[in-house]
C-alpha positions as semicolon CSV with decimal commas, in nm:
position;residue;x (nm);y (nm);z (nm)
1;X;0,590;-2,860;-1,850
2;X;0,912;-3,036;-1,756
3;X;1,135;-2,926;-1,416
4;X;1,446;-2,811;-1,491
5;X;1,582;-2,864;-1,147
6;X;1,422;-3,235;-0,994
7;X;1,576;-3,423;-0,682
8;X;1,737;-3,753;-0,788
9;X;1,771;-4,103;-0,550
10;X;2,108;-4,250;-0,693
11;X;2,270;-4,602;-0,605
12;X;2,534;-4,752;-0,397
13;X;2,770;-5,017;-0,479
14;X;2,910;-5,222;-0,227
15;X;3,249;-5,357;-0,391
16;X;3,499;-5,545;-0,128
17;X;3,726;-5,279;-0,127
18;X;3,494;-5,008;-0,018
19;X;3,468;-4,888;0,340
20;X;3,248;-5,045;0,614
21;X;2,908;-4,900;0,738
22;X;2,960;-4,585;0,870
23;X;3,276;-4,480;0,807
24;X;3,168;-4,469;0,419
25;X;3,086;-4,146;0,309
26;X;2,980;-4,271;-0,013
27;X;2,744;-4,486;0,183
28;X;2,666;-4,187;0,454
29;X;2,552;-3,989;0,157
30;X;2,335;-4,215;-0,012
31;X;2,166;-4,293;0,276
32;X;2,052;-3,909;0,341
33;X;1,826;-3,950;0,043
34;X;1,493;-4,071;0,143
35;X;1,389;-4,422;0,055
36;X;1,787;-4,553;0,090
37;X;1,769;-4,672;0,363
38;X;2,035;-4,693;0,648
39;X;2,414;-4,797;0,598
40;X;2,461;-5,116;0,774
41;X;2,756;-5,192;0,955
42;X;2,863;-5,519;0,824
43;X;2,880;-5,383;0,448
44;X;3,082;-5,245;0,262
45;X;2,984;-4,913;0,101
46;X;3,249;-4,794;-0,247
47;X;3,079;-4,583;-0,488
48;X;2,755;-4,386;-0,517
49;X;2,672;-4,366;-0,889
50;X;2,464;-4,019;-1,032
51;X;2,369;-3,994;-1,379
52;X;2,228;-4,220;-1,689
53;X;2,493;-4,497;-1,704
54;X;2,245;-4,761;-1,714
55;X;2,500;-4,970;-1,483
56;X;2,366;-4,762;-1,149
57;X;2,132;-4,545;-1,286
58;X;1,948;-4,220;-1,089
59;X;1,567;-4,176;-1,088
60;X;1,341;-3,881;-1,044
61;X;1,280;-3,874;-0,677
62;X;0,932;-3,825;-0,648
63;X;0,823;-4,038;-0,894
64;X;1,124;-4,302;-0,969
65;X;1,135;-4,264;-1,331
66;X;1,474;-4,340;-1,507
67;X;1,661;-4,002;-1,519
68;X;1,749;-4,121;-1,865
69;X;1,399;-4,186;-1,988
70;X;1,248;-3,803;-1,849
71;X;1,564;-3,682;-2,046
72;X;1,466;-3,896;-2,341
73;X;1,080;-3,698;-2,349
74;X;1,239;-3,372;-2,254
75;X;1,534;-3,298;-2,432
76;X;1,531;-2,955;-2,449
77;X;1,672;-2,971;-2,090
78;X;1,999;-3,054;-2,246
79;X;2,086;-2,781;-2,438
80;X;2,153;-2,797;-2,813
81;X;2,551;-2,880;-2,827
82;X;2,504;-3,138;-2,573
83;X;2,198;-3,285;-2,785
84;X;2,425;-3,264;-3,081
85;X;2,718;-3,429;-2,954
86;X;2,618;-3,660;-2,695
87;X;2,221;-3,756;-2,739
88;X;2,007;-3,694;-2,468
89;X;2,221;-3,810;-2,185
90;X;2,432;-3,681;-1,959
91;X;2,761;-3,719;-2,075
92;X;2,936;-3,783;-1,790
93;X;2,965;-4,047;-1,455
94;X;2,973;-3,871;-1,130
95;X;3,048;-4,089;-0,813
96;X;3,133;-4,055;-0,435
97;X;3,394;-4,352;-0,382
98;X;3,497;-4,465;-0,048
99;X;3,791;-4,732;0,023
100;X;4,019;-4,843;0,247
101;X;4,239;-5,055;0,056
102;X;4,373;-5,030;-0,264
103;X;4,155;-5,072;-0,599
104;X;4,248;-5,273;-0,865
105;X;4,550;-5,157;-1,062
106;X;4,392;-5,015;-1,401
107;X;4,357;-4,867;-1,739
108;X;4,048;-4,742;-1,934
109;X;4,085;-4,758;-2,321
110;X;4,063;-4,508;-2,509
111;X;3,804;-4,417;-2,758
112;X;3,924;-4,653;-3,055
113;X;3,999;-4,906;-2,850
114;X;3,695;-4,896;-2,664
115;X;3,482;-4,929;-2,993
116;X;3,752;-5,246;-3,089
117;X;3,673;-5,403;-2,747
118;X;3,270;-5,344;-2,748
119;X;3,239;-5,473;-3,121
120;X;3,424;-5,773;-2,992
121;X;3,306;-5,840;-2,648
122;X;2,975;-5,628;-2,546
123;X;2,969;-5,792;-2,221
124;X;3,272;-5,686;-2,077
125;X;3,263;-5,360;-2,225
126;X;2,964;-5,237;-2,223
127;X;3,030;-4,927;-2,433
128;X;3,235;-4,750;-2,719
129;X;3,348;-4,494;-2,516
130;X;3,684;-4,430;-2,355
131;X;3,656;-4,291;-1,940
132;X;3,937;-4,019;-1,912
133;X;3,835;-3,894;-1,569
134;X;3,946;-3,640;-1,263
135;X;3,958;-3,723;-0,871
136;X;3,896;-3,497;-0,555
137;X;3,993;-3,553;-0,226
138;X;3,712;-3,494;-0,027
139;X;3,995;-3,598;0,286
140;X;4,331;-3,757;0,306
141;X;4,367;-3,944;-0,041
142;X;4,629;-4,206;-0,065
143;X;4,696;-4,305;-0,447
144;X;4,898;-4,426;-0,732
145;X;4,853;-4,233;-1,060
146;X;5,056;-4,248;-1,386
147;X;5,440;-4,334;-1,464
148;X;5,775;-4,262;-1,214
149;X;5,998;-4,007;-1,454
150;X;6,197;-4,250;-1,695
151;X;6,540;-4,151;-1,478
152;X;6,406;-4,259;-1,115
153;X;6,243;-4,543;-1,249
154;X;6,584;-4,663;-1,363
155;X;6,784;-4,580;-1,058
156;X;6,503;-4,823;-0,847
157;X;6,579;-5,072;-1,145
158;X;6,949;-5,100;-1,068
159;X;6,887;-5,259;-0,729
160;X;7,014;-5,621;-0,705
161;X;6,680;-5,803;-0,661
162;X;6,552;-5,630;-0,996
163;X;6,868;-5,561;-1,209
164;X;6,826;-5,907;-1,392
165;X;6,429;-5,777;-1,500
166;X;6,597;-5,576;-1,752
167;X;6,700;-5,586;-2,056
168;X;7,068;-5,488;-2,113
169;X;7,194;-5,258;-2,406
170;X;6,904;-5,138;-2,416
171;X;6,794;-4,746;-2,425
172;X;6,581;-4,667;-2,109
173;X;6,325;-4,535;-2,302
174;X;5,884;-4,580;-2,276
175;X;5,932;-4,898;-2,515
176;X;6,146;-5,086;-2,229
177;X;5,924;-4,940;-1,964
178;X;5,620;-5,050;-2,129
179;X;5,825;-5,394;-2,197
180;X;5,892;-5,377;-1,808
181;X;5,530;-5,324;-1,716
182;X;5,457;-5,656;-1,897
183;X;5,722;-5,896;-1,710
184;X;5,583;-5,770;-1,364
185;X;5,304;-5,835;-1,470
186;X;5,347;-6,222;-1,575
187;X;5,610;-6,324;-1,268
188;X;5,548;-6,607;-1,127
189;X;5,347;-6,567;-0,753
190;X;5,657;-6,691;-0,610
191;X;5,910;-6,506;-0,793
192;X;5,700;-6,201;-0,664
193;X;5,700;-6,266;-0,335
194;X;6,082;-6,335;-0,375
195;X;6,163;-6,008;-0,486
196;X;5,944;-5,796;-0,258
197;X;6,133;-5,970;0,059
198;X;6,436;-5,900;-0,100
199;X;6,336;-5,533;-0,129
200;X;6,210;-5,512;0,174
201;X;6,517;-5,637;0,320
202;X;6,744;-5,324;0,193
203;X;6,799;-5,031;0,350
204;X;6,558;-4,759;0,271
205;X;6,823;-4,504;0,189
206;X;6,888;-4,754;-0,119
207;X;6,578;-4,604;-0,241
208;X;6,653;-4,225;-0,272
209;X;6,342;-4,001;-0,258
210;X;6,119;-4,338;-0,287
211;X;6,271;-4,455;0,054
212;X;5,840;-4,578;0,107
213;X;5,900;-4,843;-0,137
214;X;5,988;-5,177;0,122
215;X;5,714;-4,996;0,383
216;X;5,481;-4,969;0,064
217;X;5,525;-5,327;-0,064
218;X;5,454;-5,449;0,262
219;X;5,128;-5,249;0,300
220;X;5,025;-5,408;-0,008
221;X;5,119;-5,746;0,083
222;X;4,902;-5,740;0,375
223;X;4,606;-5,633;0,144
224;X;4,654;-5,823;-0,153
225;X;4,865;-6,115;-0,057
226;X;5,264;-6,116;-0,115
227;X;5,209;-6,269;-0,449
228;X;4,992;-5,989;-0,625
229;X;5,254;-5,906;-0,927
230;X;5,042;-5,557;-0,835
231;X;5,233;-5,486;-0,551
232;X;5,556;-5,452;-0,790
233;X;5,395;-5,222;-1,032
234;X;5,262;-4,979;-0,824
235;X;5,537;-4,946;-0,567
236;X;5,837;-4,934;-0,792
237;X;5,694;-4,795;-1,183
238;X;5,417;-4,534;-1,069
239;X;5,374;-4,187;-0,898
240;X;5,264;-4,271;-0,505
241;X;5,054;-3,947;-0,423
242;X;4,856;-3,811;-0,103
243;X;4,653;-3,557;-0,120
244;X;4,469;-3,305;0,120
245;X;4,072;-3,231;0,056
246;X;4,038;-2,992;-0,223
247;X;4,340;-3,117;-0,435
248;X;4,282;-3,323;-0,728
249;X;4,448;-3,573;-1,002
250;X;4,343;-3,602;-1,372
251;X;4,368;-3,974;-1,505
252;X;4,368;-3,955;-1,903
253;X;4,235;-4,236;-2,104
254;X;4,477;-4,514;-2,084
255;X;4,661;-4,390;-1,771
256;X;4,799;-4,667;-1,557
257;X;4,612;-4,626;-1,176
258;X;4,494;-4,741;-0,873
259;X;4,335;-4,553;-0,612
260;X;4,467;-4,713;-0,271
261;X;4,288;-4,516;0,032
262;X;4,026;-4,219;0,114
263;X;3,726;-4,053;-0,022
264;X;3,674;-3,869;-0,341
265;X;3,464;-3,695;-0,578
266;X;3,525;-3,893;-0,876
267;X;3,427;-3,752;-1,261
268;X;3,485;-3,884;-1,551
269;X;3,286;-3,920;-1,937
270;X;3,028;-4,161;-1,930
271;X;3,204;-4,529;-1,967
272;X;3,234;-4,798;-1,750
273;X;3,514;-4,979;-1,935
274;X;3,803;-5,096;-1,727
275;X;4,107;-5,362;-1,784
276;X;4,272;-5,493;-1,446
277;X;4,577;-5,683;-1,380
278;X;4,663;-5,659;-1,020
279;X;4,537;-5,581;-0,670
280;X;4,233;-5,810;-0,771
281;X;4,156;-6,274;-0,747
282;X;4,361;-6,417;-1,087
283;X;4,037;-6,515;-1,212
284;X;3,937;-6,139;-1,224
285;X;4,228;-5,981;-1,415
286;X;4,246;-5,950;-1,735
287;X;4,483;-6,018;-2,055
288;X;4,853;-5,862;-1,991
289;X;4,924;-5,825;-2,356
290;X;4,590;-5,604;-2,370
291;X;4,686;-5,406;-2,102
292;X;5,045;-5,328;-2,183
293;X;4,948;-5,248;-2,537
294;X;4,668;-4,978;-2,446
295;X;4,933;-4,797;-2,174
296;X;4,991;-4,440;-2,245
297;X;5,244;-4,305;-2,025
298;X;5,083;-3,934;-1,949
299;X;5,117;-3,827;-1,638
300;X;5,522;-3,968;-1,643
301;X;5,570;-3,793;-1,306
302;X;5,354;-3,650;-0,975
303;X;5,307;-3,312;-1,122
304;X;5,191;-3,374;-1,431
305;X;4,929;-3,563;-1,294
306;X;4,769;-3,298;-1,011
307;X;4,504;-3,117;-1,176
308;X;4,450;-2,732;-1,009
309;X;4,169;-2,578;-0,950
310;X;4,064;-2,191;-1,018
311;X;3,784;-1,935;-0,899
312;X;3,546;-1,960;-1,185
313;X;3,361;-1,703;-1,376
314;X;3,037;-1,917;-1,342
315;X;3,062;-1,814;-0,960
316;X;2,897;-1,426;-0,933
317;X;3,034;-1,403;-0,570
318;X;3,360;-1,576;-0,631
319;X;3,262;-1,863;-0,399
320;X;3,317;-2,152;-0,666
321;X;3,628;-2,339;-0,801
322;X;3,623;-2,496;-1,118
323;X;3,833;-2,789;-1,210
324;X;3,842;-2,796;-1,590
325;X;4,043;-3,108;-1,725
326;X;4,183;-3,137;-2,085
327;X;3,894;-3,321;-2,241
328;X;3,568;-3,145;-2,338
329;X;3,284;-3,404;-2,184
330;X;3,257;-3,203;-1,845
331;X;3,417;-2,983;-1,587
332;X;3,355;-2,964;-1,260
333;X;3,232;-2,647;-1,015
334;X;3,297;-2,645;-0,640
335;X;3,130;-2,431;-0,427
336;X;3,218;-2,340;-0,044
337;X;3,023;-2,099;0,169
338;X;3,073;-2,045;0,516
339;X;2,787;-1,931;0,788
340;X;2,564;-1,705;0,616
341;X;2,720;-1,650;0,277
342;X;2,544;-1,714;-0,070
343;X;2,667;-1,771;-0,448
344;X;2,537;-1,731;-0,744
345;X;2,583;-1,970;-1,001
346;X;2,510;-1,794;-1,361
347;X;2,347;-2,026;-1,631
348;X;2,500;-2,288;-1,799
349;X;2,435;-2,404;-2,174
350;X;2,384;-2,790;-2,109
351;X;2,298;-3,032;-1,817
352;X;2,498;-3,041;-1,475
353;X;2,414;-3,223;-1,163
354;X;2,462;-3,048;-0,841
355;X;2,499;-3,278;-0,480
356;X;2,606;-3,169;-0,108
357;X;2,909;-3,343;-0,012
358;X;2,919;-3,156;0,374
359;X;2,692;-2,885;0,575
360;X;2,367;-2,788;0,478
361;X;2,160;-2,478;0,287
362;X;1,878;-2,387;0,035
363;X;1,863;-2,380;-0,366
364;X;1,683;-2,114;-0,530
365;X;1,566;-2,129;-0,921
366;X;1,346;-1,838;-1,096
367;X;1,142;-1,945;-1,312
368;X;0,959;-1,634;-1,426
369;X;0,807;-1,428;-1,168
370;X;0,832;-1,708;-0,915
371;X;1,104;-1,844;-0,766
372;X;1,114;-2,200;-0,640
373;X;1,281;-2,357;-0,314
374;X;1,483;-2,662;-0,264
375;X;1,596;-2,840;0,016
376;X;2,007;-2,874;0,008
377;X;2,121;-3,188;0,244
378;X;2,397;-3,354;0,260
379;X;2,395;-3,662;0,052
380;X;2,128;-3,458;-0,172
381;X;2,164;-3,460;-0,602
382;X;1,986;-3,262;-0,786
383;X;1,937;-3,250;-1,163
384;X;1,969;-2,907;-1,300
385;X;1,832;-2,868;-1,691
386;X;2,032;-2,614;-1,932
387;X;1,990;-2,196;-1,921
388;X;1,891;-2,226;-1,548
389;X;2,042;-1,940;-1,316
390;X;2,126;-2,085;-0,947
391;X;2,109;-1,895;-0,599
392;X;2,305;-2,139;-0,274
393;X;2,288;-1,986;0,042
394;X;2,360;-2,120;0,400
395;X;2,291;-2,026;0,750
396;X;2,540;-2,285;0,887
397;X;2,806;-2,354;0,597
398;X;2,815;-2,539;0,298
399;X;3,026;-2,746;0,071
400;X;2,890;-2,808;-0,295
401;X;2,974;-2,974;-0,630
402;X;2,843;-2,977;-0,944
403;X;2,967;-3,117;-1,248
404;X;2,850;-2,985;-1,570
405;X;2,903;-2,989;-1,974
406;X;2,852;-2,728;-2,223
């Protein structure tokens, strides 16, 4: 008979942008999973993968079979609606991600263009499906998400070094900004450079509320070189956020953003298609017109992106937040307990995957008359099958997550 509740070792990627050695939590947490081995301290450690995208994919821990292929023989695990809908996967890409400079400046297509793309070009993207997806700080998260409101990106637009960019008699309207996004985009290097000194060399008060624009572009330079048409984009067209552990963004399909410093619980459906123009070598961006053309402008402003989180009724003690974003391929649970306290997680209709992200405590399933023990670590993932009550408790404190779909 199949476990609905097995351990899973998960994978590490070890992009340039990711933290080094030991200050990576996405690298600490892999590593607490026997047969990971140790975080070494001249790599770089940026995302630890859970789930069935065959890119990074998880195994059964104690006998390394493909989480995919024991969902393939026992699909029962994943609940009916999620059978129906999605196959016998899990339909959505959890990661840790750890960085210390700024990822590449981004959009993932949405569904019809992400069918368009894979038809034409399987290699780059490797799937039909678009990769709307949500972001929690697990500390101090530094990022760029979505569109400036239309007004304050046209008041940083008036400045001398950018008022020739654009067009005149012209309503200031998502059309121009989207015509906008394309001409920073294809500057020349050393027209970029050109304007960011010349930015940098105004007063900050010239800047209104986005007086961190010259300190910004400078911070950027320094990563990315003073000819990354990225630097332009991010500091004067999007939302500059930081946010405190616990807070979270949602990123819709075809959102403009780039993720610039800290470490997070990322989510999102289960797609690895991406299109990058900036913060990234020349030879790795790609095609402007593509990009500009798939840019939705949702969130158009720093509130609309910042996703809130509420107690959930899946939590019996009222220990666990959920973050539910607007799309239907997951939500996510998080679960706190402090010395000594215990939740109750009631049982959910399809699969969810449950890892420790800080402290340490014990899992508890029934299965009949018996009830069965796990070991919660941090760093530790655990598959958890449909219709499957959960008991957390902790003699020392406890933070948990555990995305899910129904």
């Amino acid at each position: 008979m199949a476990e609905p509740v097995v351990q899973l070792r998960c994978g590490v990627k070890n992009d340039p942008w990711g933290k080094n050695g030991k200050d990576s939590l996405a690298g600490q947490l892999w590593s607490k999973t026997e047969g990971n081995g140790d975080v070494q301290d001249n790599q770089t450690y940026s995302e630890m993968w859970m789930g069935t995208y065959p890119t990074v994919p998880s195994r059964i821990l104690s006998t390394g079979e493909l989480l995919s292929e024991y969902l393939k023989k026992n699909q029962q695990l994943v609940g009916k609606s999620c059978l129906d809908k999605y196959g016998p996967e899990i339909p959505f890409l959890p990661k840790i991600l750890s960085f210390s400079k700024a990822l590449p400046l981004q959009v993932h297509p949405d569904k019809s263009l992400s069918e368009k793309l894979h038809a034409e070009n399987p290699s780059q993207f490797g799937d039909p499906n678009h990769k709307p997806e949500i972001a929690v700080a697990l500390s101090n998260f530094e990022l760029f998400a979505g569109f400036k409101p239309l007004s304050d990106i046209e008041a940083i637009m008036k400045l001398k070094p950018l008022e020739q960019l654009v067009p005149s008699n012209q309503p200031f309207d998502d059309d121009l900004l989207r015509e906008l996004c394309k001409t920073l985009l294809t500057l020349p290097p050393i027209v970029v450079s050109e304007i960011s000194k010349a930015l940098q060399d105004l007063p900050e008060s010239q800047f209104g509320k986005h007086r961190y624009i010259p300190g910004m572009l400078d911070r950027l330079r320094k990563q990315y070189t003073e000819f990354d048409n990225g630097n332009l984009v991010a500091a004067l067209l999007m939302n500059y956020m930081t946010l405190g552990p616990g807070e979270a963004v949602c990123v819709p399909a075809d959102s403009i953003h780039a993720y610039l410093c800290g470490d997070i619980v990322e989510c999102m459906a289960r797609s690895d298609n991406v299109i990058n123009t900036g913060f990234c070598p020349r030879p790795e961006r790609d095609n402007v017109d593509l990009f500009t053309r798939a840019l939705s402008f949702k969130p158009h402003g720093a509130d609309e992106a910042v996703l809130s989180r509420r107690k959930s009724a899946k939590g019996v003690n009222g220990k666990s937040d959920e973050y539910a974003p607007p799309f239907s391929e997951f939500n996510v649970l998080a679960t706190s307990l402090g010395a000594g306290e215990r939740e109750t997680q009631k049982a959910i209709s399809g699969p969810s995957l449950l890892f420790v992200t800080k402290g340490c405590g014990q899992l508890e399933v029934s299965e009949g008359k018996s009830v069965k023990s796990f070991d919660l670590r941090e760093g530790y993932v655990y598959f958890v099958g449909q219709g499957v009550s959960l008991d957390l408790s902790t003699d020392k404190g406890m933070a948990v997550y555990r995305p899910y779909a129904e």
